[in-house]
Structure formats: C-alpha cells, structure tokens
N, C-alpha and C positions, 0 to 999 in steps of 0.2 A: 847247101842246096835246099831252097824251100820247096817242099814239094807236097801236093794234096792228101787228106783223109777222108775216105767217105766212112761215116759208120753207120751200121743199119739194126736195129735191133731184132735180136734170134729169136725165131720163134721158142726156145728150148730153156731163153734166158741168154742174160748178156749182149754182145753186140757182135758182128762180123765186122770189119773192118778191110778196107781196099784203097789201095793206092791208084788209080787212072792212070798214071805216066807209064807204069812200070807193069802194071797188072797184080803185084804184089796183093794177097788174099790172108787172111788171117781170124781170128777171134781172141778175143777176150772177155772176163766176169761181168766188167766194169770199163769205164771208157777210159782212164788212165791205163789199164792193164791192155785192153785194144789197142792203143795208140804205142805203146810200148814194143809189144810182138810184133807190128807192122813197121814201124821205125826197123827191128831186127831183122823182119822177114826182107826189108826193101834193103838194106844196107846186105844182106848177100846176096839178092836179086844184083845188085850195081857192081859186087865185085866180080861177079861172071858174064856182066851187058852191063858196062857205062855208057849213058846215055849224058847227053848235051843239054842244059835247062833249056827251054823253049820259052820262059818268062812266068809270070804266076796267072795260073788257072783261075778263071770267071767259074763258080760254080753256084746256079740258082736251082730252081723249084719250076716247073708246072704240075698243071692240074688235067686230067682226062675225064671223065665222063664214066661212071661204071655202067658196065652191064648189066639189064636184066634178065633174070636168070626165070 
C-alpha cells in the first residue's frame, strides 16, 4: 500500500513526520529515522483500522501572505 509522508522540520531539531490517510504522527533525528517510526507508527495504526487505498495522494505547496505584526 503506497501511502503519503509529510515531514516538517522540529523546532527542537529533527523532523515530525505525519501520514494524511491515517493520521499516523510521529518524529525522528533525521529523515530516514522519520520515515522509519512512521512506516511503524502507521503499520499499527492499520492493524487496529484498516483502511481501503483511495489511489495516490496529489500533494503541492501554497503560499499566504504573512501578517504584520
């Protein structure tokens, strides 16, 4: 099942990483270490809610406007 990663870099160091489909939440050091915990974290997310692939996830970017402060 191919299924999405977001990774966002921590403020603290490292990356937080998240799965969309699943909600699946996680962190790791380094992006292979993220992507690793979240593969784990989502693979027992799916043995307690399997879910049905939906097909593979469009995932882009915008842009907003910051605030002045």
């Amino acid at each position: 099942m191919l299924l999405t990663a977001v990774l966002i870099p921590a403020e603290e160091g490292g990356f937080v990483a998240l799965n969309p489909e699943t909600g699946s939440t996680t962190q790791g050091q380094n992006v292979p270490e993220a992507i690793a915990n979240l593969r784990e974290a989502t693979e027992l997310y799916l043995e307690e809610f399997p879910i049905q692939s939906a097909g593979q996830a469009l995932v882009t970017t915008f842009e907003v406007s910051a605030s002045r402060a």
